[in-house]
NUKOLMAR-841238 format. One line per field, with one value per atom (N, C-alpha, C, O, CB): residue in one letter; x, y, z. Coordinates in pm, whole numbers, always signed. Atoms other than C-alpha are relative to their C-alpha. Glycine has a CB too. Example, Ala and Ser with C-alpha at 12.3 -4.5 7.8 and 13.67 -1.06 7.14 Angstrom:
REM NUKOLMAR-841238
residu	(a	a	a	a	a	s	s	s	s	s)
xx	(+89	+1230	+90	+194	-99	-82	+1367	-77	-26	+41)
yy	(-119	-450	+120	+118	+3	-119	-106	+109	+220	+46)
zz	(+0	+780	+0	+66	+125	-6	+714	+73	+90	-142)
REM end
This chain:
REM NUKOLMAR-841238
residu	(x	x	x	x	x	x	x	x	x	x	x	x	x	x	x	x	x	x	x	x	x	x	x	x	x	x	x	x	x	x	x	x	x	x	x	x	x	x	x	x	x	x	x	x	x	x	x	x	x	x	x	x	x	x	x	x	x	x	x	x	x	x	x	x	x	x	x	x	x	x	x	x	x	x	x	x	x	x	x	x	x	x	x	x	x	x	x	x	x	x	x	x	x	x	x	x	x	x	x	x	x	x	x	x	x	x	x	x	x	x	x	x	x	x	x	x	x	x	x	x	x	x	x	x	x	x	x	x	x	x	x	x	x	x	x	x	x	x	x	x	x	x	x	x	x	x	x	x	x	x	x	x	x	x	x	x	x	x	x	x	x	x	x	x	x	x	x	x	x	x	x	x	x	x	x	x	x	x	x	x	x	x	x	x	x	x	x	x	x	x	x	x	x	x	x	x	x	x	x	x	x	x	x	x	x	x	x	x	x	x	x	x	x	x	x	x	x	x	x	x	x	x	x	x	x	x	x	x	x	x	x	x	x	x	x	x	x	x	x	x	x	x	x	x	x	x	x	x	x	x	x	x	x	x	x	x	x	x	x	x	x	x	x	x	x	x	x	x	x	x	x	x	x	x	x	x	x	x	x	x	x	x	x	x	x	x	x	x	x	x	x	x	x	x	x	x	x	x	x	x	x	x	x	x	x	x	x	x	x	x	x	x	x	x	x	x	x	x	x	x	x	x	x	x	x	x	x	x	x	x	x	x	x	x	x	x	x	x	x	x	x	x	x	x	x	x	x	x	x	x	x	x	x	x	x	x	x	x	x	x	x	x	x	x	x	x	x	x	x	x	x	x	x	x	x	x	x	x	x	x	x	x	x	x	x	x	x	x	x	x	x	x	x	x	x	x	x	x	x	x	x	x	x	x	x	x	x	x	x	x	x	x	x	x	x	x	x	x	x	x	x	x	x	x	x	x	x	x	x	x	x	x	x	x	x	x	x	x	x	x	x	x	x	x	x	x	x	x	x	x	x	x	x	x	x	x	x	x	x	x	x	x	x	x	x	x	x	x	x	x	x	x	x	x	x	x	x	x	x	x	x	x	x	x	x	x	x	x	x	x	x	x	x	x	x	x	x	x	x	x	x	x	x	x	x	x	x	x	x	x	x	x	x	x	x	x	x	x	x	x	x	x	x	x	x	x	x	x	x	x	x	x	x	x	x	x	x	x	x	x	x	x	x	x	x	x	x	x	x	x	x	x	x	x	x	x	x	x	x	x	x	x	x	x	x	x	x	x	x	x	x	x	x	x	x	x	x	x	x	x	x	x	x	x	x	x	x	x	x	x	x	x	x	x	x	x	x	x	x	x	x	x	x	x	x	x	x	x	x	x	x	x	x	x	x	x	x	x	x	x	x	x	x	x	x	x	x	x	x	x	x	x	x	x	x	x	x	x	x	x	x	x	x	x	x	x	x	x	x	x	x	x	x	x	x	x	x	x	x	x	x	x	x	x	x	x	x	x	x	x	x	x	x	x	x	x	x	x	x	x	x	x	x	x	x	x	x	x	x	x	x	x	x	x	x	x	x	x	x	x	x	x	x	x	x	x	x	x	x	x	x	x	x	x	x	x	x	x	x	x	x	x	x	x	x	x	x	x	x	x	x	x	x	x	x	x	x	x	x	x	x	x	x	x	x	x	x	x	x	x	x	x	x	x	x	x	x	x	x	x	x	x	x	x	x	x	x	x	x	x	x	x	x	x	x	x	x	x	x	x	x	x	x	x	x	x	x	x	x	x	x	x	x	x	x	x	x	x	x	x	x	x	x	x	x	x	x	x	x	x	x	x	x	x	x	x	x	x	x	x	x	x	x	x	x	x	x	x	x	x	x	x	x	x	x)
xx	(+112	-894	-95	-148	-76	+93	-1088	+56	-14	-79	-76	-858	-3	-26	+178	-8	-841	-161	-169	+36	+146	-1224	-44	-116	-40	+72	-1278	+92	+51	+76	-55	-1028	-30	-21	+97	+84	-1183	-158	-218	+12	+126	-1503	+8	-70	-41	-41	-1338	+21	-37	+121	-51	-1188	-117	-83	+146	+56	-1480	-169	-254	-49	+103	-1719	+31	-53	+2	-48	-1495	+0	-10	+149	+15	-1496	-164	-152	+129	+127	-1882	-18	-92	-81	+91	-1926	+85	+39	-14	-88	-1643	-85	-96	+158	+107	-1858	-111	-125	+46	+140	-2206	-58	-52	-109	+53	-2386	+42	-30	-1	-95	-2084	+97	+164	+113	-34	-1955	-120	-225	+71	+131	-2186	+58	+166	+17	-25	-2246	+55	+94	-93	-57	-2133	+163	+211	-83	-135	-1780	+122	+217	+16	-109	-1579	-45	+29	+31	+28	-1729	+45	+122	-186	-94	-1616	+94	+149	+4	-92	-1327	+92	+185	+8	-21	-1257	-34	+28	-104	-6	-1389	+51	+7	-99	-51	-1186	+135	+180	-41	-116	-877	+38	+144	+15	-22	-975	+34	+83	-121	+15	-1019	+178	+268	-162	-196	-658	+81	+188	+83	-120	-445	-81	-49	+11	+102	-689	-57	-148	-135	+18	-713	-50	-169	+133	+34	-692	-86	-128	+139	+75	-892	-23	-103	-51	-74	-701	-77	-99	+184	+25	-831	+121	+119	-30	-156	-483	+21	-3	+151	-13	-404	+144	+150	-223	-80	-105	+12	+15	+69	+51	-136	+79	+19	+15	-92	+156	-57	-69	+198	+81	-17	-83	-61	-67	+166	-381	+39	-38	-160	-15	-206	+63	+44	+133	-52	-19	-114	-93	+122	+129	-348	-55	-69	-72	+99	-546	+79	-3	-76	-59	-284	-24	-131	+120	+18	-278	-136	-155	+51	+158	-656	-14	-92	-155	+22	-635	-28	-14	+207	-4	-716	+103	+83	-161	-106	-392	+55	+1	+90	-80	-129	+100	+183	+33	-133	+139	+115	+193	+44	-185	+458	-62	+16	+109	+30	+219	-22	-24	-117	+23	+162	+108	+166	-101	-152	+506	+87	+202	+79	-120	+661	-88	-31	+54	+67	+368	+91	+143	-186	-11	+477	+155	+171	-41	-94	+854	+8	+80	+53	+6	+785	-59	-6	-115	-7	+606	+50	-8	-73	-134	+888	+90	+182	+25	-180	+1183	+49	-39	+51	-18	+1359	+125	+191	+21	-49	+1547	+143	+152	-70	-101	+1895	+87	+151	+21	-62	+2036	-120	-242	+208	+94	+1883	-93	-192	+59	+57	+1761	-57	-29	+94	+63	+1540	+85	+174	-139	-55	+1639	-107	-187	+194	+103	+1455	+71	+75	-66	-60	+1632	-96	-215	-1	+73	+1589	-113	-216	+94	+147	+1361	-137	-254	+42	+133	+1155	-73	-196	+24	+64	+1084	-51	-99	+95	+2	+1037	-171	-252	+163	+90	+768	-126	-247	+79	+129	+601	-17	-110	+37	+58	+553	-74	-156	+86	+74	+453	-144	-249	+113	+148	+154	-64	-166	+14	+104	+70	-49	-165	+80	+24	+81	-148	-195	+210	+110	-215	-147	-249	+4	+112	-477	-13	-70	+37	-19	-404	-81	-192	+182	+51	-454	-119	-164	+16	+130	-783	-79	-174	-66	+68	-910	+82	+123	-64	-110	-660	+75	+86	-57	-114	-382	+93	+149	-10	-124	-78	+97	+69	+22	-116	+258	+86	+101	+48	-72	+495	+80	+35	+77	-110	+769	+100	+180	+14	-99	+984	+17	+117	-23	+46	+832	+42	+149	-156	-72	+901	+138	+175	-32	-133	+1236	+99	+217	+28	-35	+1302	+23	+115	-66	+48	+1127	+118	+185	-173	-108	+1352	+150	+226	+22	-133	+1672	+16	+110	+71	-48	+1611	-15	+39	-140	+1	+1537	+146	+202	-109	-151	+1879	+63	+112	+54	-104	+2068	+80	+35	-54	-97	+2388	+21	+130	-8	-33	+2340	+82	+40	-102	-105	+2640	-27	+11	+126	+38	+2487	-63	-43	-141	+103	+2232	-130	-234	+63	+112	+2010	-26	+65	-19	-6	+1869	-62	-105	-77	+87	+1711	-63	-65	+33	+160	+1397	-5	-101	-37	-45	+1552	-61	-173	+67	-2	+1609	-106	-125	+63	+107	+1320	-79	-99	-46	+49	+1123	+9	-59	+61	-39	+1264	+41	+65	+81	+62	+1244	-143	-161	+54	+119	+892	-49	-129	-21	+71	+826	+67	+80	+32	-30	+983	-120	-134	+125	+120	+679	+15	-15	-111	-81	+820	-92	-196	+88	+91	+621	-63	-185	+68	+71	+556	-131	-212	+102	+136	+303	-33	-29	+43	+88	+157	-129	-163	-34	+124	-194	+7	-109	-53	+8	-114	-23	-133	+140	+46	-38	-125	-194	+140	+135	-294	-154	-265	+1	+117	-556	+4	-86	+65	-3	-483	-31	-126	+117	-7	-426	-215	-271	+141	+108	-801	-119	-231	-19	+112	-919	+40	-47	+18	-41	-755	-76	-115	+90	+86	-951	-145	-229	+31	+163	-1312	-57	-130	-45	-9	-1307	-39	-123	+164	-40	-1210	-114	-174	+118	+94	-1486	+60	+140	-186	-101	-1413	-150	-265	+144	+151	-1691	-36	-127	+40	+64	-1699	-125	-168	+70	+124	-2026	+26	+146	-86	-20	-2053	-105	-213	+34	+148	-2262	-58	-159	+0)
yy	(-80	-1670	+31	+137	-74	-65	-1711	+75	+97	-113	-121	-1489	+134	+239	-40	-87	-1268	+87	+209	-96	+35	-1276	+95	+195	-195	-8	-1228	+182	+277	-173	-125	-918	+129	+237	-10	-77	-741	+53	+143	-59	-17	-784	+92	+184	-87	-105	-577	+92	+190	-22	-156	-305	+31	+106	+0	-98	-198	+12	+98	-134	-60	-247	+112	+201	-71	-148	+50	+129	+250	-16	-148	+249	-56	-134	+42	-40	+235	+65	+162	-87	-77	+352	+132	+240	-61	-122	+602	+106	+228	-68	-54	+708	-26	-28	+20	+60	+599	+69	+172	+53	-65	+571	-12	+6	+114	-55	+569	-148	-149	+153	+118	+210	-100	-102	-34	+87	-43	-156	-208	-32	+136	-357	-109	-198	-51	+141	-588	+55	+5	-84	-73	-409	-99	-110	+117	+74	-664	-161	-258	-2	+162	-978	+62	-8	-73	-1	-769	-2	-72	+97	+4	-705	-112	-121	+58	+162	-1084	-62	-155	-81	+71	-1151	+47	-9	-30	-81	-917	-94	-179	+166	+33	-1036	-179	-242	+55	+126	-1384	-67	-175	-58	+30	-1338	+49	+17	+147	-23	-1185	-71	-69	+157	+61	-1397	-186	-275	+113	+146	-1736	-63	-147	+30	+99	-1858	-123	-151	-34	+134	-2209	-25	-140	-110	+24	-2215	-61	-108	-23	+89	-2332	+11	-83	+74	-17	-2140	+103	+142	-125	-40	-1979	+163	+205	-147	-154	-1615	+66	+84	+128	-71	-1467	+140	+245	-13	-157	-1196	+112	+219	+27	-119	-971	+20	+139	-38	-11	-1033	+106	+226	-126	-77	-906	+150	+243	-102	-120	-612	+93	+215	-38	-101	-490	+36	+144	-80	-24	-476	+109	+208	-87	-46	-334	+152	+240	-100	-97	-50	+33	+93	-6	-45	+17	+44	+121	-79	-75	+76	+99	+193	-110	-75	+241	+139	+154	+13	-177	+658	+65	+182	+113	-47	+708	+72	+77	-101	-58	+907	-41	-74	+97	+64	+788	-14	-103	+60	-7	+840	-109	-188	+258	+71	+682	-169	-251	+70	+138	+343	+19	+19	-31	+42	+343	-3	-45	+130	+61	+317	-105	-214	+114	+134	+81	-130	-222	+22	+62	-108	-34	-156	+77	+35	-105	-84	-179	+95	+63	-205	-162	-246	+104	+109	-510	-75	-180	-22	+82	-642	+24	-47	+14	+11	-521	-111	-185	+92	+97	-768	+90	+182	-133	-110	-634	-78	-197	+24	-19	-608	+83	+184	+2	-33	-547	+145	+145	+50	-133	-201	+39	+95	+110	-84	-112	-113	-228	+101	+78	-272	+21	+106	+21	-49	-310	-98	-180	-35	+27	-395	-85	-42	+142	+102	-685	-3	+25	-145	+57	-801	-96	-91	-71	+91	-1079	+39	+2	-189	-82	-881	+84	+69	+75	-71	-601	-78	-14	+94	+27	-822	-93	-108	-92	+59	-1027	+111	+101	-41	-118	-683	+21	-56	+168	-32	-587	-94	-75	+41	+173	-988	+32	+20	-219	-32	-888	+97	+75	+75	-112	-547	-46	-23	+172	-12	-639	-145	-197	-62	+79	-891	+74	+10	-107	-103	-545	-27	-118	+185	+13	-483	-119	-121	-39	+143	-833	-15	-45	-100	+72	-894	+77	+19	-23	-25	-635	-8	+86	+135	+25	-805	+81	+84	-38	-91	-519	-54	+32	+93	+16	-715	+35	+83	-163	-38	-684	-118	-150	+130	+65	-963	-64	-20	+87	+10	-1112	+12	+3	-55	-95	-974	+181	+251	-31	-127	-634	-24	+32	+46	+21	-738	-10	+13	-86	+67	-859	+197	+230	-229	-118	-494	+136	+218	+12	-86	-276	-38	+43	-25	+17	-466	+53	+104	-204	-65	-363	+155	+234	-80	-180	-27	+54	+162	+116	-43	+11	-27	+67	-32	+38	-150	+78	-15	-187	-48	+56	+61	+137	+104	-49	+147	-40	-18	+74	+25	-18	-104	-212	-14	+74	-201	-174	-287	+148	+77	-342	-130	-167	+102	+169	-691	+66	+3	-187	-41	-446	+179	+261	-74	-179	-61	+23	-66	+98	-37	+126	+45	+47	+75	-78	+312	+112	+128	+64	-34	+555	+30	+58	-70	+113	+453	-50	-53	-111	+67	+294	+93	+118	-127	-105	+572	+54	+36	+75	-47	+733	-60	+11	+51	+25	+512	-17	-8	-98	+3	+477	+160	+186	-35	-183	+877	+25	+144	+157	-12	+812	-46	-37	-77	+75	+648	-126	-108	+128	+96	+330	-45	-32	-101	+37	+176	-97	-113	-59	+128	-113	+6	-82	-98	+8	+59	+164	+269	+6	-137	+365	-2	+115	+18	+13	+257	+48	+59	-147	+20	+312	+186	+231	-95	-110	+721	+45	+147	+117	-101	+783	-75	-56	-69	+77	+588	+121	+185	-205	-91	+797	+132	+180	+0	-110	+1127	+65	+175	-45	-31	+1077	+2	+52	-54	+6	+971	+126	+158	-145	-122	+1291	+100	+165	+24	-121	+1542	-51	+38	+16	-1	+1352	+156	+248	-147	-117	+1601	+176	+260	-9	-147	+1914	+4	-95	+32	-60	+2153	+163	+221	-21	-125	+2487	+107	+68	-10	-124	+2788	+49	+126	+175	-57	+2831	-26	-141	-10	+51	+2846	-70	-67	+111	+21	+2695	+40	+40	-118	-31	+2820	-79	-52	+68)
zz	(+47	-1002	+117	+148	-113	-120	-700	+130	+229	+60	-93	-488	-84	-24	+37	+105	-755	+4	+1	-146	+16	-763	+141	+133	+5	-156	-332	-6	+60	+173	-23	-393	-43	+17	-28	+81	-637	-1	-59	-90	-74	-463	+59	+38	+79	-135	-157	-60	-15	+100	+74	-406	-73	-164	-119	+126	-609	+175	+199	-259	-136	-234	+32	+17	+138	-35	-106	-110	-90	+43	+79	-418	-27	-121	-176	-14	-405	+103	+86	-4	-93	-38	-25	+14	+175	+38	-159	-119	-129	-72	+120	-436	-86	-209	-74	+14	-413	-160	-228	+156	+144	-716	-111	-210	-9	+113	-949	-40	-143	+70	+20	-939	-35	+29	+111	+69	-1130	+117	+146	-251	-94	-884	-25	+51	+39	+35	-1155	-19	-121	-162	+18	-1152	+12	-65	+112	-22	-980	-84	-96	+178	+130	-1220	-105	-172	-49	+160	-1541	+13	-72	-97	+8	-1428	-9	-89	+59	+19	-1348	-149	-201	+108	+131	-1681	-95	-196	-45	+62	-1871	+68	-9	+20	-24	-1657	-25	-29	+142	-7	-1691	-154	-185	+71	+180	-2128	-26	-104	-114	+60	-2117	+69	+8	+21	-95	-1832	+2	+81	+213	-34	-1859	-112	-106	+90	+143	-2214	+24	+12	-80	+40	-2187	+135	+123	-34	-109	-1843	+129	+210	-30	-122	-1628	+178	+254	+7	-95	-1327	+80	+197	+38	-58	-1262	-82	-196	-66	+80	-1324	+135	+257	+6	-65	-1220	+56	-8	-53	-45	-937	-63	-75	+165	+15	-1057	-168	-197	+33	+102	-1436	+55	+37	-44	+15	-1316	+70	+48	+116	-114	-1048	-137	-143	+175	+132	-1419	-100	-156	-100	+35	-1581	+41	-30	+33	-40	-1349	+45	+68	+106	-1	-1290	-129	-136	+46	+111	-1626	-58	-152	-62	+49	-1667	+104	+86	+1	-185	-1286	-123	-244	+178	+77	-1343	+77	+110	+21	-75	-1156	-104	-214	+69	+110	-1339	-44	+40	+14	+55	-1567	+68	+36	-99	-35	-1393	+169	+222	+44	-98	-1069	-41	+50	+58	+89	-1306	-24	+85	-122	+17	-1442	+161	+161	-116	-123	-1051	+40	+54	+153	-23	-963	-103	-41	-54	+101	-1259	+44	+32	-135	-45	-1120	+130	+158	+0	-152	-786	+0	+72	+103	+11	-894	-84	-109	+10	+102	-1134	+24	-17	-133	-44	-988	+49	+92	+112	-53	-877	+88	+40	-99	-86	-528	-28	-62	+177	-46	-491	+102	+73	-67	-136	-137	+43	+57	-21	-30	-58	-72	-26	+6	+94	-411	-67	-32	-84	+77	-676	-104	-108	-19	+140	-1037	-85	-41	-33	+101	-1360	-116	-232	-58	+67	-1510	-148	-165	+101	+130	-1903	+8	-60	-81	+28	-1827	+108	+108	+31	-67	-1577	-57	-55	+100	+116	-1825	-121	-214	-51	+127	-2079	+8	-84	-51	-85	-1831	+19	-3	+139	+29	-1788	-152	-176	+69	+119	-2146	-70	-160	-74	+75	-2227	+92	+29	+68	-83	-1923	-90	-156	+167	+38	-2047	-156	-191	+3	+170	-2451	-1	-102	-128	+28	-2338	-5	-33	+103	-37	-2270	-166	-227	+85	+190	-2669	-60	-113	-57	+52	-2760	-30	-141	+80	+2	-2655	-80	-132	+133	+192	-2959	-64	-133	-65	+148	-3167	-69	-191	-109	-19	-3083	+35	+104	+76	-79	-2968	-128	-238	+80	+50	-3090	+29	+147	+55	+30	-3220	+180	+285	-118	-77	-2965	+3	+96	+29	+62	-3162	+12	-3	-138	+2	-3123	+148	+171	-56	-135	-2746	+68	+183	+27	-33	-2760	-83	-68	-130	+33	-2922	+69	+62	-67	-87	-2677	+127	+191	+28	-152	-2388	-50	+33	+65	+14	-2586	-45	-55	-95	+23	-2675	+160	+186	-131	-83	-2342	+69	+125	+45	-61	-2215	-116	-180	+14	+138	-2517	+75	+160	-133	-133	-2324	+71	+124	+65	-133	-2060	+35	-6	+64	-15	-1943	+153	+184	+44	-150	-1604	-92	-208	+134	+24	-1608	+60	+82	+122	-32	-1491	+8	+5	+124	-11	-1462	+110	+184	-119	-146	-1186	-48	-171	+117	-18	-1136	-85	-160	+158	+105	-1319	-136	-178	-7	+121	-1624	-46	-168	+26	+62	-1656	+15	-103	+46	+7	-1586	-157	-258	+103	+113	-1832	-154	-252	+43	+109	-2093	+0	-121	-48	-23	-2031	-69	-159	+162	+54	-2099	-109	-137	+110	+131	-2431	-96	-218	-23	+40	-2489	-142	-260	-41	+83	-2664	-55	+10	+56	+116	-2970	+90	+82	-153	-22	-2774	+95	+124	+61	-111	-2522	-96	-31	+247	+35	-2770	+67	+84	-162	-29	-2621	+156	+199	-34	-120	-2262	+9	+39	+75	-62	-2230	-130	-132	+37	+108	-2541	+91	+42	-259	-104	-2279	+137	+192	+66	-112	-2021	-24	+38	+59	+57	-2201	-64	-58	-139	-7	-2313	+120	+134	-81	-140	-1959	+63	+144	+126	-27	-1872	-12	+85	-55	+76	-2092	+31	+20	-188	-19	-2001	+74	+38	+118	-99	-1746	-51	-21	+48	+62	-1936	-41	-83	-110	+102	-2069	+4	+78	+51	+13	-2208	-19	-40	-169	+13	-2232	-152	-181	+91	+108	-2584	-63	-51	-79	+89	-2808	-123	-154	-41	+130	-3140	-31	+28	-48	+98	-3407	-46	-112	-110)
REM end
């Protein structure tokens, strides 16, 4: 937690001098306490970095298909040249992400988990898929993450305004 803590310090210092004004000073303490209410239950002190780095991508304002390869890169597990996205690695990411949900008493079963990892392997003959593949189940937008592009999709449109009047 307290690496977690000194790092998050450094990332939200640079996006202030990056965009003075627009980052709140307590930025990197909520975020720690947000990461610490979903990865730090019993209080141990211990939070797993590849946990809080799937998190904090997932709230990032990056773009979907840029969070779904983040999201590969730190769970692949490599093989020789290439990565791949083994059953219990995917299954490790969706057990991280389905803890955002949780904490307003949104998660989804482990059953609902153990579902999402086989529809995603459906076909697949290997012990593992590539980048791929996972990609592309991902932009099927699988039950088990509906919250992720409808989060985005609205951080998307903040932005948008259109010229019409209303009466």
């Amino acid at each position: 937690v307290q690496q977690i803590s000194r790092r998050l310090m450094k990332l939200f210092e640079r996006a202030r001098l990056e965009k003075p004004g627009q980052v709140d000073p307590r930025a990197a303490e909520f975020t720690l306490n947000l990461l610490v209410a979903m990865y730090d239950r019993s209080g141990t002190g211990y939070i797993r970095t590849r946990s809080a780095a799937a998190a904090l991508i997932a709230l990032s304002g990056d773009t979907l298909l840029a969070k779904y390869r983040a999201f590969f890169q730190f769970y692949a597990v490599p093989d020789g040249k290439v990565a791949l996205m083994t059953r219990s690695a995917l299954k490790s990411l969706l057990t991280d992400l389905n803890q955002i949900p949780a904490i307003v008493g949104e998660s989804c079963t482990l059953s609902c988990l153990e579902i999402a990892v086989h529809s995603c392997f459906h076909g697949v003959l290997k012990p593992a898929i590539d980048e791929e593949k996972f990609l592309s189940w991902l932009r099927s937008e699988p039950a088990v993450l509906p919250w992720l592009p409808t989060c985005y999709r609205l951080s998307a449109t903040e932005m948008v305004s259109h010229q019409a009047r209303c009466r």
